[in-house]
C-alpha positions as CSV (number, residue, x, y, z in Angstrom):
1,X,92.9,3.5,-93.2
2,X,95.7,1.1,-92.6
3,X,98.0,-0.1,-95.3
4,X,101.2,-2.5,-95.8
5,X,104.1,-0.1,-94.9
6,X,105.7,1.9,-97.5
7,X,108.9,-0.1,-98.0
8,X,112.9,1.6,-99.3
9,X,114.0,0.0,-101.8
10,X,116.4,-1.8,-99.7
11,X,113.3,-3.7,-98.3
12,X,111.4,-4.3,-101.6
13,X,114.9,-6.2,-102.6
14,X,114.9,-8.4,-99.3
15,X,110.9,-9.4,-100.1
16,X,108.0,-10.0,-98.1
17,X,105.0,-12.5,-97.8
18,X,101.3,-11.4,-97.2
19,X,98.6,-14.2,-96.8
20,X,95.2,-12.8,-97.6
21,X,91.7,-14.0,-97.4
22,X,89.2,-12.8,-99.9
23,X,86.1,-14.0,-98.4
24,X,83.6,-16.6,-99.4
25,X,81.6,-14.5,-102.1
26,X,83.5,-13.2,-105.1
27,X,83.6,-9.9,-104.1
28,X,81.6,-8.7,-101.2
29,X,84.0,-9.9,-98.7
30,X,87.3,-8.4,-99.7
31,X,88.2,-5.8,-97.7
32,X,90.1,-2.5,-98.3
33,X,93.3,-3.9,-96.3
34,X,93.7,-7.3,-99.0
35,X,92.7,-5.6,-101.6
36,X,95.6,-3.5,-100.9
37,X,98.3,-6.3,-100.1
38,X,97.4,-7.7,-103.7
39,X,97.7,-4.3,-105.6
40,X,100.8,-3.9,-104.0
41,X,102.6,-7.2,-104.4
42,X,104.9,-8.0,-107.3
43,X,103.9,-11.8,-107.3
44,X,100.3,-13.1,-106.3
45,X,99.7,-16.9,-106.2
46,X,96.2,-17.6,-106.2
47,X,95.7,-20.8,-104.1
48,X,91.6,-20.7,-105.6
49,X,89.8,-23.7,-107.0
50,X,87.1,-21.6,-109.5
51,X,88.3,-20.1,-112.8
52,X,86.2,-16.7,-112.3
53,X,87.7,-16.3,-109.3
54,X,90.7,-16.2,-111.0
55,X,89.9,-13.9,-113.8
56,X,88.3,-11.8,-111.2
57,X,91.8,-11.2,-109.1
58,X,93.7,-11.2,-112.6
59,X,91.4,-8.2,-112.9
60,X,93.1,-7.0,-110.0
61,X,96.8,-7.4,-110.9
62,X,99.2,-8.4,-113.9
63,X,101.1,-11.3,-112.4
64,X,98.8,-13.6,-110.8
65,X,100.0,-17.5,-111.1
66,X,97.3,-20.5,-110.3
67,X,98.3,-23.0,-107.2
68,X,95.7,-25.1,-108.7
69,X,97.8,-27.3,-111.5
70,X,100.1,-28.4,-108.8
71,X,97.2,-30.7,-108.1
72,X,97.2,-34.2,-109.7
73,X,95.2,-37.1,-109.0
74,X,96.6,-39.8,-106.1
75,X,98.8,-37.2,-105.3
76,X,99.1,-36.4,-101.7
77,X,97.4,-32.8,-100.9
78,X,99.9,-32.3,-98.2
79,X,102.9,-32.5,-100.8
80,X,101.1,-30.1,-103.2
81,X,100.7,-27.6,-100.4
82,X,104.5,-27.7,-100.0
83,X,105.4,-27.5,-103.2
84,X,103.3,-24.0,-103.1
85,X,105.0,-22.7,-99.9
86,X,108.2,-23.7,-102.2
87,X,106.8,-21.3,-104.8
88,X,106.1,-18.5,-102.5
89,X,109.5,-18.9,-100.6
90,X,111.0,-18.4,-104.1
91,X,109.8,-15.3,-104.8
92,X,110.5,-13.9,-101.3
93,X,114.0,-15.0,-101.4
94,X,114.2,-13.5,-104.5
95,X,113.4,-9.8,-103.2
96,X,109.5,-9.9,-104.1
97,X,107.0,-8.9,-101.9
98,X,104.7,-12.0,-102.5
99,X,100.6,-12.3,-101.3
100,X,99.0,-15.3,-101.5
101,X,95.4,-15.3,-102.0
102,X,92.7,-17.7,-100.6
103,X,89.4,-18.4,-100.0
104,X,87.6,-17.1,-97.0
105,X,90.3,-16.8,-93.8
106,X,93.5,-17.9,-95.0
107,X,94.3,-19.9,-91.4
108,X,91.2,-21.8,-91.2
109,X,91.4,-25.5,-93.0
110,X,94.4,-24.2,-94.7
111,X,98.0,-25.4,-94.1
112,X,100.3,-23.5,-96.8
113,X,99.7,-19.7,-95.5
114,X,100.6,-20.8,-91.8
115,X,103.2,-22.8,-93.1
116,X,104.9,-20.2,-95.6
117,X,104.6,-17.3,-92.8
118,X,106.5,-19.6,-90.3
119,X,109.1,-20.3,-92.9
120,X,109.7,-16.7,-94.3
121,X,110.1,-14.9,-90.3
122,X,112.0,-18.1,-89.5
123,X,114.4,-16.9,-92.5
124,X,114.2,-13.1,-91.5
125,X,112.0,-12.3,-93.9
126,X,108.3,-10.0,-92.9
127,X,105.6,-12.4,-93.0
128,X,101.6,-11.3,-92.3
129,X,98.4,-13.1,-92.7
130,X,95.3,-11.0,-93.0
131,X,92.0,-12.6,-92.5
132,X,89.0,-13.0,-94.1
133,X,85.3,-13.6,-94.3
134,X,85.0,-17.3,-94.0
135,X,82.6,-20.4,-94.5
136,X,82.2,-20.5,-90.3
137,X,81.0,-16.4,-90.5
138,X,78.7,-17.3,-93.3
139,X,77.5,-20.5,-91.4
140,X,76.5,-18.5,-88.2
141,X,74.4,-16.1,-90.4
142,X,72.7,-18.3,-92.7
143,X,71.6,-20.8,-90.2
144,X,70.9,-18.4,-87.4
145,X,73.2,-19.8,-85.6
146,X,74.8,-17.2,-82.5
147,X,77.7,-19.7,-80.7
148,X,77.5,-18.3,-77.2
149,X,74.1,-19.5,-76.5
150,X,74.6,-23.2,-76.4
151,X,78.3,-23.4,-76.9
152,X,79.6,-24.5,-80.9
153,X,82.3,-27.6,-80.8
154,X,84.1,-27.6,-84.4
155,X,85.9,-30.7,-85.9
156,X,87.3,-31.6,-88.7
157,X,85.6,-34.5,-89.2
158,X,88.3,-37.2,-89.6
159,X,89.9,-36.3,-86.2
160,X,86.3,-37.8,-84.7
161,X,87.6,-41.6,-86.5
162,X,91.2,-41.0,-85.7
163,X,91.6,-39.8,-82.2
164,X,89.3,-39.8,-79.0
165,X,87.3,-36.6,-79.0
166,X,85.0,-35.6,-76.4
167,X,81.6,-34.7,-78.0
168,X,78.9,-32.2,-76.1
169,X,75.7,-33.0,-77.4
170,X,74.0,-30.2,-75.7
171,X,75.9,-27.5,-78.0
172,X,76.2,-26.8,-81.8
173,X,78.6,-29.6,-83.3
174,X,80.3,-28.6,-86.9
175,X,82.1,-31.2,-88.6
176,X,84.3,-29.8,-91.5
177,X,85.3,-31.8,-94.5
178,X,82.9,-34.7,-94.4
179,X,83.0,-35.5,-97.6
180,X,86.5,-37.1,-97.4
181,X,86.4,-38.3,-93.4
182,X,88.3,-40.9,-93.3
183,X,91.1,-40.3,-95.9
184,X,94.1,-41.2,-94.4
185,X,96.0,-40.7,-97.7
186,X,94.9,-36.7,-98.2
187,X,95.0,-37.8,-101.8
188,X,91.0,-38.5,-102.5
189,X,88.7,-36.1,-103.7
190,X,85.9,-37.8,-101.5
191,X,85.7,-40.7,-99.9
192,X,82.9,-43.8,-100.2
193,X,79.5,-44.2,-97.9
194,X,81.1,-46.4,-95.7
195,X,83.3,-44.1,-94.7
196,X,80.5,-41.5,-93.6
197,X,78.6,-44.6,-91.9
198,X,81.7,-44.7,-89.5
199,X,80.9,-41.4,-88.8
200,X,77.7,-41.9,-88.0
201,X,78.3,-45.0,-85.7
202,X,80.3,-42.7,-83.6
203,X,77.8,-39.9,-83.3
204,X,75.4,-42.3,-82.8
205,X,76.5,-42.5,-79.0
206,X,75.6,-39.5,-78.8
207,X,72.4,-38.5,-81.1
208,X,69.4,-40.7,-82.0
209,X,69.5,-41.5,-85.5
210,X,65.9,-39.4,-86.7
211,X,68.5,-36.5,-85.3
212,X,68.1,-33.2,-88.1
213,X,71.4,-33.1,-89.9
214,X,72.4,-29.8,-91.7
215,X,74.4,-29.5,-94.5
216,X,75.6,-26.3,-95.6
217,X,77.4,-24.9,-98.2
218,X,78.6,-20.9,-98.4
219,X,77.2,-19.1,-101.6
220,X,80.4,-18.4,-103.5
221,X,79.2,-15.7,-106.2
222,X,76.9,-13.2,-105.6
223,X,74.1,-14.2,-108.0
224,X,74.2,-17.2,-105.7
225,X,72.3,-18.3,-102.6
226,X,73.7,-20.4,-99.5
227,X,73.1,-24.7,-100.0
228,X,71.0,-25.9,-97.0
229,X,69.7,-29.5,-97.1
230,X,68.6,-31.1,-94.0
231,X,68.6,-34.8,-93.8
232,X,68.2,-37.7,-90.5
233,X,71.5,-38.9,-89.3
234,X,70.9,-42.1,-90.3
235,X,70.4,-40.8,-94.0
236,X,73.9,-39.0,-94.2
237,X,76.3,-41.4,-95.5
238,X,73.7,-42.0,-98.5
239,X,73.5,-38.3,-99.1
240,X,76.3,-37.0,-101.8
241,X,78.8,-34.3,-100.3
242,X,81.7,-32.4,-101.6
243,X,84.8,-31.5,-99.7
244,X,83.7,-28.1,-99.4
245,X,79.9,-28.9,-97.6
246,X,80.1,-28.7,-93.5
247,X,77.9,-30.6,-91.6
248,X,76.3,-29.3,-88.4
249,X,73.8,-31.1,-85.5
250,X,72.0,-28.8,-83.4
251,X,71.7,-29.5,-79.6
252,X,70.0,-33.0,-79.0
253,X,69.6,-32.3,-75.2
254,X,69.0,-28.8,-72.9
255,X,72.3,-27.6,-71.0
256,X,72.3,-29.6,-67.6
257,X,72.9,-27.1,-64.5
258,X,75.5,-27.4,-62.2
259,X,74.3,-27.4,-59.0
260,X,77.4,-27.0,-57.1
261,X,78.9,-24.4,-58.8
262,X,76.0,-22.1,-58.6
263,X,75.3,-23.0,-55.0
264,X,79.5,-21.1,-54.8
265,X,78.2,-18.4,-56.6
266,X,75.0,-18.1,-54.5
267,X,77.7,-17.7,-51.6
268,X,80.2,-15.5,-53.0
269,X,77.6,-13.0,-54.5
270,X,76.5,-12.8,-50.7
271,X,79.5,-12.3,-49.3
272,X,79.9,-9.6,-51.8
273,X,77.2,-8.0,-50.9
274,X,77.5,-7.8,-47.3
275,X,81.5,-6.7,-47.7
């Protein structure tokens, strides 16, 4: 098995950053390569919003220091995740080899981990983010969902209100973060029905209203089970979601063919054939 290189002291001293993903469920989805970058760091921050979590990785190793009080409320998210790249830049400067730990895949809906490897290898520093099990794996496998049969489209949900995105109804479409679309001030910790009813006027262009919503939620502990609801389009901004909950709408119509295309397929497979 693969582990972090052995380093001389020479390299301890200049310090490193490791970005790990633990998975969704405490436990079952850490594998053997984090586990190792956290046993063999001198600093973890824990960027992890549930106190067993926590207590679990203190479990783990003696220095472990919470991300989470750098939180406040009306404070911009985007400022508290640069104060934590501060914190790990610190450390690394410092001559510590550093891992942060997160939730599921630490480069998916997660800014600090890219950000704090781009600033340490910009400085000269070794930098490596190692992935994880995240909320889109466990969302394909509780929902039966498979990707490559109709094609999956993935959003985060405000981009749908502030840009112009081209939505496929005839694929999967996953909207991320729901429960705050439209927060232009990444300082809420959810944002009102109207909000979500915006949301729905613009995916109402493309799916009738009775459409089957899902909402989804990964199962975080083992003694836990994955949170399905399934509502009508028109009933989601009355439905109360977290920032953690995803929201996905099946296909509304079949794949159309291309007729063109396949008729220059048709021609090239017989030329092929008669080479």
């Amino acid at each position: 098995m693969h582990t972090p290189d052995s380093a001389s002291p020479n390299d301890i001293r200049r310090g490193s950053v490791a970005c790990v993903g633990i998975g969704m469920t405490l436990g079952s989805h850490l594998t053997p390569l984090a586990r190792s970058y956290i046993e063999q760091a001198d600093v973890i921050f824990a960027g992890l919003s549930d106190c067993f979590v926590e207590m679990w990785l203190e479990r783990m190793h003696p220095d472990v220091r919470s991300l989470q009080p750098y939180y406040k409320e009306g404070k911009s998210r985007m400022k508290t995740y640069r104060q934590w790249v501060e914190l790990m830049m610190t450390e690394v400067r410092a001559g510590k080899r550093v891992c942060g730990v997160f939730y599921g895949h630490p480069g998916i809906f997660a800014w600090s981990p890219h950000k704090v490897i781009e600033v340490a290898r910009a400085e000269g520093f070794q930098a490596h983010m190692e992935p994880g099990v995240s909320a889109e794996d466990c969302l394909y496998a509780d929902l039966g969902i498979d990707p490559g049969r109709f094609g999956c489209q993935h959003f985060e949900a405000s981009q749908l209100l502030f840009y112009e995105r081209r939505i496929d109804p005839a694929g999967h479409l996953v909207l991320w973060q729901v429960g705050v679309v439209g927060d232009r001030t990444l300082a809420r910790q959810g944002t009102a029905p109207a909000y979500r009813q915006l949301l729905v006027d613009l995916l109402s262009r493309h799916y009738r209203l009775d459409h089957e919503v899902i909402i989804y939620r990964a199962a975080t502990l083992p003694i836990e089970r994955p949170r399905i609801r399934r509502v009508a389009l028109s009933d989601l901004p009355h439905v109360p979601l977290t920032p953690e909950e995803t929201v996905v709408l099946p296909p509304a119509e079949p794949l159309k063919l291309n007729v063109a295309m396949r008729e220059r397929l048709e021609a090239l497979d017989k030329a092929n054939a008669s080479a």
